[in-house]
KOLDOBA-18677 format. One record per residue: x, y, z of N, C-alpha, C in turn. Coordinates in steps of 0.02 Angstrom, whole numbers. Example, Ala and Ser with C-alpha at 12.3 -4.5 7.8 and 13.67 -1.06 7.14 Angstrom:
<zagus>
ZAGU    npx    npy    npz   capx   capy   capz    cpx    cpy    cpz
ZAGU    660   -284    390    615   -225    390    660   -165    390
ZAGU    642   -112    354    684    -53    357    645      2    394
</zagus>
This chain:
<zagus>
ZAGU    npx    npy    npz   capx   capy   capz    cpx    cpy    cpz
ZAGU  -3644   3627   2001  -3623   3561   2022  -3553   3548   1994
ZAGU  -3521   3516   2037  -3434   3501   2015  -3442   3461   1973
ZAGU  -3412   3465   1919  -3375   3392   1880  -3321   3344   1913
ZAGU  -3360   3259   1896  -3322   3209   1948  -3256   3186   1897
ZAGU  -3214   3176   1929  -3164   3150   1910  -3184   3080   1853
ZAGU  -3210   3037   1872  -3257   2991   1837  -3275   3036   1772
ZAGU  -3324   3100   1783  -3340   3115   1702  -3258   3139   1686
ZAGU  -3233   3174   1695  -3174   3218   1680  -3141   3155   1637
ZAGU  -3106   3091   1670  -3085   3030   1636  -3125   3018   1568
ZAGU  -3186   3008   1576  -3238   2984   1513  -3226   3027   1463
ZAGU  -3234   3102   1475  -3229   3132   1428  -3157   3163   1383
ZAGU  -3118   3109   1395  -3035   3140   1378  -3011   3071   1321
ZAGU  -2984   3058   1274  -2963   3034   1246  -2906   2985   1262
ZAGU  -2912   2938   1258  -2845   2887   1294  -2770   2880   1263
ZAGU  -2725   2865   1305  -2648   2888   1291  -2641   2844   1248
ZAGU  -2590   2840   1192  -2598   2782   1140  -2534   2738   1189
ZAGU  -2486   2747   1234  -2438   2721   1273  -2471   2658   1315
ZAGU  -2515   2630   1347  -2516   2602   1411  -2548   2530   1371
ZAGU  -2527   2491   1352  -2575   2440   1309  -2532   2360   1344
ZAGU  -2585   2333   1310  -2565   2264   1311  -2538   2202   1269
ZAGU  -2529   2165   1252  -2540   2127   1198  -2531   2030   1215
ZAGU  -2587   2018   1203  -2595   1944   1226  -2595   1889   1155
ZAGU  -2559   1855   1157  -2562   1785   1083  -2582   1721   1146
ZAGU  -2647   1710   1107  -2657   1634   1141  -2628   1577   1090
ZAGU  -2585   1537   1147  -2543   1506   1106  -2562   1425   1157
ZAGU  -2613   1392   1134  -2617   1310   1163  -2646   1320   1260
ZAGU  -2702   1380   1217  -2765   1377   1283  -2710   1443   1322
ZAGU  -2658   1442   1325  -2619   1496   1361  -2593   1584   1330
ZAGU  -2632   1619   1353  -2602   1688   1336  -2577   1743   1373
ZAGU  -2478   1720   1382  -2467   1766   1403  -2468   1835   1381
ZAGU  -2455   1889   1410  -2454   1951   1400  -2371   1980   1381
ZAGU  -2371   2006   1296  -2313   2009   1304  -2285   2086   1288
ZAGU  -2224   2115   1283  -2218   2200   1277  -2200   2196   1208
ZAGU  -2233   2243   1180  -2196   2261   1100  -2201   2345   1116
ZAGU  -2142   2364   1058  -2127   2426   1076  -2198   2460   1017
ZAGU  -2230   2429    956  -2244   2456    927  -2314   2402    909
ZAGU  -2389   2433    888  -2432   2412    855  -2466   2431    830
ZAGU  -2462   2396    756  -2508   2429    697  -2531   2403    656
ZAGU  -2583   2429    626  -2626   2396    573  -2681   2363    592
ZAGU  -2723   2389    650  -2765   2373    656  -2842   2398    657
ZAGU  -2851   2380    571  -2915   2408    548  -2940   2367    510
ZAGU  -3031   2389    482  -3055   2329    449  -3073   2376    396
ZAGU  -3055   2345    329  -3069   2370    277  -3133   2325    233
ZAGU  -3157   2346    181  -3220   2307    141  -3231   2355     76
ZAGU  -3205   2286     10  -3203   2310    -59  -3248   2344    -67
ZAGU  -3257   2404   -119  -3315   2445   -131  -3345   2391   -214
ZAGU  -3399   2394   -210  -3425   2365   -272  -3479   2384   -288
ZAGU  -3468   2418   -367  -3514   2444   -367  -3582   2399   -416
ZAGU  -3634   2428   -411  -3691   2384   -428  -3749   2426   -487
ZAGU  -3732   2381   -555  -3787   2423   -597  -3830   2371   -604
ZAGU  -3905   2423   -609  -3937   2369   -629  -3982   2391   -689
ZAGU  -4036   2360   -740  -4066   2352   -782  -4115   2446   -813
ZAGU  -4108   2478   -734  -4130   2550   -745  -4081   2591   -716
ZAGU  -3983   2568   -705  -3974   2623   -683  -3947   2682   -711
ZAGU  -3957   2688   -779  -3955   2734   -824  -4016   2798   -797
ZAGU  -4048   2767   -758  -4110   2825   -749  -4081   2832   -666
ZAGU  -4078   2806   -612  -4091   2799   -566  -3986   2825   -537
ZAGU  -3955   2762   -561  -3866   2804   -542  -3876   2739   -538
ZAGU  -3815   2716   -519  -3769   2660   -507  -3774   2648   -409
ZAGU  -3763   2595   -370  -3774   2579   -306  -3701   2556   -275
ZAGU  -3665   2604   -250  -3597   2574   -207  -3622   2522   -147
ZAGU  -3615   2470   -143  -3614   2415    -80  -3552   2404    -45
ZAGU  -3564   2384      6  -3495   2341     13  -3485   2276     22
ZAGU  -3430   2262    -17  -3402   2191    -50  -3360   2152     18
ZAGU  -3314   2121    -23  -3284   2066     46  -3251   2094     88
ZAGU  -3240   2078    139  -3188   2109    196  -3126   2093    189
ZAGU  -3071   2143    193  -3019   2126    188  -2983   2090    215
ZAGU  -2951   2036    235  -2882   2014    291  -2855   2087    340
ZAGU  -2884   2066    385  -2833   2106    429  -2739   2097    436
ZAGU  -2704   2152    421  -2644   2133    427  -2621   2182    479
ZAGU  -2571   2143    537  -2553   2192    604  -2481   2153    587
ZAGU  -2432   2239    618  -2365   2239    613  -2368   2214    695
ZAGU  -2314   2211    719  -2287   2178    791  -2216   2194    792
ZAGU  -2194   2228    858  -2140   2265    836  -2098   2252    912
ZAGU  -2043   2241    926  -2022   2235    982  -1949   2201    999
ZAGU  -1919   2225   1063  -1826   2209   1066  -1830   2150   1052
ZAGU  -1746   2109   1016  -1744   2055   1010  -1718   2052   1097
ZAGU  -1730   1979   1121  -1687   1986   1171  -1645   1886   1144
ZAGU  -1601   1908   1183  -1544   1832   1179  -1572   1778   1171
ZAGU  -1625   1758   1242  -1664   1687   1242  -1711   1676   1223
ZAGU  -1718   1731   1177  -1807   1715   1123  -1819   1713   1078
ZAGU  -1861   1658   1051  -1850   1649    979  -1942   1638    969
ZAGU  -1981   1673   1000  -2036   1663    988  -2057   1651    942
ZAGU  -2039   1711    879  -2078   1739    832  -2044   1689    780
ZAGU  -1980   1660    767  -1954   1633    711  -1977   1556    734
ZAGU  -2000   1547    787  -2026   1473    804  -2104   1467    785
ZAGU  -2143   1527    796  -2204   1509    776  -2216   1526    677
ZAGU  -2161   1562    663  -2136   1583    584  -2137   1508    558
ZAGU  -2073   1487    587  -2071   1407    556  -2122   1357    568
ZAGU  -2162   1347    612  -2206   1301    621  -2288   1342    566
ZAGU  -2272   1384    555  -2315   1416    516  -2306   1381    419
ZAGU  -2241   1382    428  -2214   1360    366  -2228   1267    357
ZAGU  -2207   1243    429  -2201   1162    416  -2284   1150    417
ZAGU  -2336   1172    435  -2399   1156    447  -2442   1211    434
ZAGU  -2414   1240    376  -2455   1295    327  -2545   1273    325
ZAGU  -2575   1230    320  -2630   1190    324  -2676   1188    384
ZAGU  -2636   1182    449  -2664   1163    505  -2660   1239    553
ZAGU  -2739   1226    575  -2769   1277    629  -2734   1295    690
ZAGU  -2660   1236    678  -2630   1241    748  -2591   1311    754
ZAGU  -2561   1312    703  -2514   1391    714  -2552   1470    698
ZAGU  -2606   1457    696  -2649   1507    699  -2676   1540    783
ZAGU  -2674   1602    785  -2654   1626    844  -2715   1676    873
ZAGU  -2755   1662    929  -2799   1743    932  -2778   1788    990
ZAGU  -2785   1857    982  -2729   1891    988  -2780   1971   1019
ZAGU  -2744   1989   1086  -2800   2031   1102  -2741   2085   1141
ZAGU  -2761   2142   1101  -2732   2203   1110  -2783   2247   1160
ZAGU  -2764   2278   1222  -2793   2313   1263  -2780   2372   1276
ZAGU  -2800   2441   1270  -2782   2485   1305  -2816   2505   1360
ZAGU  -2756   2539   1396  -2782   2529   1470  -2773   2570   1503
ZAGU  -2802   2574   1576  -2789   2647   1613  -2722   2630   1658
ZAGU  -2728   2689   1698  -2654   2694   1740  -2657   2642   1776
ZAGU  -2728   2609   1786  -2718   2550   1844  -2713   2476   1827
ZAGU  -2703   2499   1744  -2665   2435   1710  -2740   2384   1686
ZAGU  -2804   2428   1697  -2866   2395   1684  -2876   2405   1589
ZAGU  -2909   2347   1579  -2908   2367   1476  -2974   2418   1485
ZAGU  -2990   2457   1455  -3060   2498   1440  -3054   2477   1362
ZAGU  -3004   2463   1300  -3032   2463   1262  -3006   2412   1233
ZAGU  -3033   2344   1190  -2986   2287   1163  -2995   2288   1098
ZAGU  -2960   2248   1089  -2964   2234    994  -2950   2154    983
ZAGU  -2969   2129    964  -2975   2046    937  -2963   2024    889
ZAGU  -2910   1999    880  -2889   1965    811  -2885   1906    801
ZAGU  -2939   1891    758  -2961   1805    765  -2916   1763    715
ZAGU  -2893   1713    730  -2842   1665    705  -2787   1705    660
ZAGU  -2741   1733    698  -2683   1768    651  -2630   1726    651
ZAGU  -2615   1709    607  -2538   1689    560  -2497   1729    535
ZAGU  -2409   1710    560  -2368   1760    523  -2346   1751    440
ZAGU  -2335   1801    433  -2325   1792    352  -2238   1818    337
ZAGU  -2238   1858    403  -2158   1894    375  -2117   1916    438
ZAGU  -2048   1889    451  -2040   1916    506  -1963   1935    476
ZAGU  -1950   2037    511  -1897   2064    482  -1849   2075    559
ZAGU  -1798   2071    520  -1733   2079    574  -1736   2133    560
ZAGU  -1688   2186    638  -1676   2236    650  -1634   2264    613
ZAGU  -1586   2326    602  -1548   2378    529  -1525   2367    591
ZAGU  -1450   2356    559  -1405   2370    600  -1355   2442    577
ZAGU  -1333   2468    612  -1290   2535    630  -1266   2540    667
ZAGU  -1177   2545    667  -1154   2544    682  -1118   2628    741
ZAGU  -1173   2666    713  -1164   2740    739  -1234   2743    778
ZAGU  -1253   2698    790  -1325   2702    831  -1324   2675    892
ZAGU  -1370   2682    942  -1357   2642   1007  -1434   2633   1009
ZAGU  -1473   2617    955  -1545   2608    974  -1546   2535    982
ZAGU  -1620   2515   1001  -1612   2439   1043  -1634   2390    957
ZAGU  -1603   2326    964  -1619   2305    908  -1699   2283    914
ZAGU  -1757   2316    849  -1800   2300    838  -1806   2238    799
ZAGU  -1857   2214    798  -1877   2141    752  -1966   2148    733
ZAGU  -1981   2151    695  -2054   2136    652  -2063   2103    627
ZAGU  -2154   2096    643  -2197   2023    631  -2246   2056    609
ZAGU  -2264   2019    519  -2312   2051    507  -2360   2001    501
ZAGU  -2401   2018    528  -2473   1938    522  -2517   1960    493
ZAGU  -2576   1898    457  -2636   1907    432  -2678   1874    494
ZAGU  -2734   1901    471  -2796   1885    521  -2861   1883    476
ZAGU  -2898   1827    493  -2975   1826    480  -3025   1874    490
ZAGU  -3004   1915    584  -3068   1946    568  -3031   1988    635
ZAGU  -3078   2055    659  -3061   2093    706  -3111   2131    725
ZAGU  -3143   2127    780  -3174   2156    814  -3140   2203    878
ZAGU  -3199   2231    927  -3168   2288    975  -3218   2298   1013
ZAGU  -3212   2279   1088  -3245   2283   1145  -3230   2347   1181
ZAGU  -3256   2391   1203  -3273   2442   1262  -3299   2398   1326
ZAGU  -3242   2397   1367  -3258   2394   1441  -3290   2458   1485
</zagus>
């Protein structure tokens, strides 16, 4: 029996190139291009646990609190945008309020631009945003980075 194109797809590993990236920002999330994304993993303190016999028995590794998710965001400055230093500052004037907190859904996707795999980043706030190195012997495009925290992150299979 032939192998279908369908399994052939399933069984191949996806391009890390074809993605998405959505910030809901006041019920609205456009879709926007970054050249670069990272840091998206969930970590959880190791703690370890003795108790009253574990001189006989060993000691018990659990796991402790979950870490903050932190994702870099990476992408051209262009002239008329000031996204990232507008939601930076309103981050700063209303440090307190749920408003500048952002959820944020990264997709990778096939050639037909469909997500098969997402990632969810629940209420992220920026913490740091870096201007591009400039060089003067370079002709690369000016980059800009945003590094945010996040509450929590999950990951859907379509």
């Amino acid at each position: 029996m032939a192998t279908t194109k369908e399994a052939i797809q399933d069984g191949y590993p996806l391009p890390a190139y074809n993605y998405r990236v959505s910030i809901a920002d006041n019920g609205d999330a456009p879709t926007m291009s970054f050249s670069e994304v990272s840091g998206l993993s969930q970590e959880y303190e190791a703690v370890t646990y003795k108790h009253g016999l574990s001189y006989v028995m060993g000691h018990t590794i659990v796991p402790g609190m979950r870490q903050p998710v932190r994702i870099t965001l990476k992408r051209g400055i262009f002239k008329a945008s000031s996204y990232f230093s507008d939601w930076l500052d309103a981050t700063y004037r209303e440090s307190f309020s749920d408003k500048v907190k952002r959820d944020i859904t990264i997709s990778l996707c096939n050639e037909a631009a469909e997500p098969l795999v997402s990632w969810h980043v629940k209420s992220a706030m920026p913490l740091k945003l870096e201007a591009p190195n400039f060089d003067p012997n370079s002709n690369d495009v000016a980059i800009e980075s945003m590094e945010l925290i996040a509450h929590s992150l999950s990951v859907s299979y379509n």
